[in-house]
C-alpha positions in Angstrom: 0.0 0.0 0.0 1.2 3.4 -0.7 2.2 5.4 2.2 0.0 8.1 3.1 2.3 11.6 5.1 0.0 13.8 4.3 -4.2 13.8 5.0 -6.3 17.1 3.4 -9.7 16.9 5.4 -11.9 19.6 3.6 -14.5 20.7 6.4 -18.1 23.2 5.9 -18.4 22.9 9.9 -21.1 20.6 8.9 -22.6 16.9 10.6 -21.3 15.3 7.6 -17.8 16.9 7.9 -17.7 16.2 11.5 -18.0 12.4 10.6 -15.4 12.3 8.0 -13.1 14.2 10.6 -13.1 10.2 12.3 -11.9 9.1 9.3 -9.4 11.6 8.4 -8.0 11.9 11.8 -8.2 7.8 11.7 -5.8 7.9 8.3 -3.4 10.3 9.6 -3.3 8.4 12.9 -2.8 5.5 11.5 0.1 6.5 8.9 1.3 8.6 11.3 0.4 11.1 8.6 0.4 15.1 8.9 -3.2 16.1 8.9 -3.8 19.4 7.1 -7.8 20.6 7.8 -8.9 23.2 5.3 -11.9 25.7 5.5 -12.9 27.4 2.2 -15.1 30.2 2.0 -17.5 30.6 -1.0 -16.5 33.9 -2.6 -20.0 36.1 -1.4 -21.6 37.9 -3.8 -20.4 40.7 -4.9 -22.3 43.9 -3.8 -20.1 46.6 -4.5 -22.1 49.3 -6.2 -25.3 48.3 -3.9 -25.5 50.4 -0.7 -24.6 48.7 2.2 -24.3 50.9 5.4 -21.6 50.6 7.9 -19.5 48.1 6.6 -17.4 47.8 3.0 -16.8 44.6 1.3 -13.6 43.9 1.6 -14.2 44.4 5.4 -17.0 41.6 5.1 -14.8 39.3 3.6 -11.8 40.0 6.8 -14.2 39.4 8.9 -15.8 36.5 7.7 -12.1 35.2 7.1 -11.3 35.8 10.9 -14.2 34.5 12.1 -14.0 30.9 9.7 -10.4 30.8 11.2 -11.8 31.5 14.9 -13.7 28.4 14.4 -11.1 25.9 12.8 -8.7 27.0 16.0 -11.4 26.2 18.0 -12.1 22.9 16.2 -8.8 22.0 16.1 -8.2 23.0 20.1 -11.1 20.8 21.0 -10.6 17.4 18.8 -6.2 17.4 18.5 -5.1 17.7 21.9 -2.7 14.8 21.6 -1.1 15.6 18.4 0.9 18.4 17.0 1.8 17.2 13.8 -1.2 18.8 12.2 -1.6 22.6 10.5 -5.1 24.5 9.0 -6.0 27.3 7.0 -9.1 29.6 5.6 -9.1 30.4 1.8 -11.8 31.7 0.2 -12.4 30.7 -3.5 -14.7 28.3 -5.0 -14.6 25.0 -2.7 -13.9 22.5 -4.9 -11.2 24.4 -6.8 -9.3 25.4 -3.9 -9.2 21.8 -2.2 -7.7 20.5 -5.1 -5.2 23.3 -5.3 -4.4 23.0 -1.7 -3.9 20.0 -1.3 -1.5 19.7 -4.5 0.3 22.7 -2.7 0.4 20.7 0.5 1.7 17.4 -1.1 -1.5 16.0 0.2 -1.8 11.9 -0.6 -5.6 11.1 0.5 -8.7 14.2 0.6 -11.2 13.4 2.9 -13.9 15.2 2.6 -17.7 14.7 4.1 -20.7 14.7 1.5 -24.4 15.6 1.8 -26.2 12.9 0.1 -28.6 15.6 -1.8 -29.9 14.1 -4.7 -33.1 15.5 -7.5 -33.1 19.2 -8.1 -30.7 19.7 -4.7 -28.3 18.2 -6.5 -29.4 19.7 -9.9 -29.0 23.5 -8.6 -26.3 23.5 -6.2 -24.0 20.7 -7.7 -21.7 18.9 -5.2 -18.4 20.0 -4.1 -17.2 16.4 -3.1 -18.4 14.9 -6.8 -16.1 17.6 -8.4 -13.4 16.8 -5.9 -13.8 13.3 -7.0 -13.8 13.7 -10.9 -11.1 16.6 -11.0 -8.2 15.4 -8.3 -5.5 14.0 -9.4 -5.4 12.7 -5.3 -7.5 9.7 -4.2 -10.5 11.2 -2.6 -12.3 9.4 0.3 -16.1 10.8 0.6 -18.1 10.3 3.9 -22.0 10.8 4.1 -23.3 10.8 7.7 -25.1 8.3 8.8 -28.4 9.3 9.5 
């Protein structure tokens, strides 16, 4: 089997991430891997030229950025107490792209990344970021739906 030194676990801070987090953590345990968790923010809708009081767009995106790296410390705080060989980040960009491009960046081996199960016109409208990840990484890609 190939050895595996670095794990990418993609996370949305949703159920479905926090189950594939047990699997990445698992992998990077298990290989003695470096686990690498990424946050990507969708780019927001751009309002400029829209009146929005009090606050200017590229403030809304800092703080949105802080606040999505807040949370990953956190995260990371709460469920890695007995490791260190782990490190995270907050990019914002189009989800899908930017796990791919990370974790080419990163040198990652395995993604692990949690998926929704939407199906019909869910899946129709919004698309899903793990099936992209899937048909567009040149990485294996391990997908995790929570089990209900």
């Amino acid at each position: 089997m190939k050895a595996i030194k670095t794990v990418l676990f993609g996370t949305d801070f949703s159920a479905s991430s926090d189950e594939a987090f047990a699997y990445a953590l698992s992998f990077a345990r298990n290989f003695e891997a470096r686990l690498f968790l990424l946050h990507v923010i969708s780019e927001p809708v751009d309002m400029r030229g829209f009146y929005v009081p009090h606050i200017s767009f590229d403030s809304l995106e800092s703080e949105i950025i802080a606040s999505a790296k807040k949370m990953l410390s956190d995260f990371c705080s709460a469920h890695l107490k007995e490791t260190d060989n782990y490190a995270y980040d907050v990019v914002s960009g189009v989800p899908f792209e930017k796990i791919i491009a990370v974790a080419e960046q990163e040198h990652a081996d395995l993604i692990v990344v949690g998926t929704h199960g939407r199906g019909g016109l869910d899946h129709l409208l919004f698309g899903s970021n793990a099936e992209k990840i899937v048909r567009k990484s040149p990485v294996p890609v391990l997908t995790v739906r929570k089990n209900d």
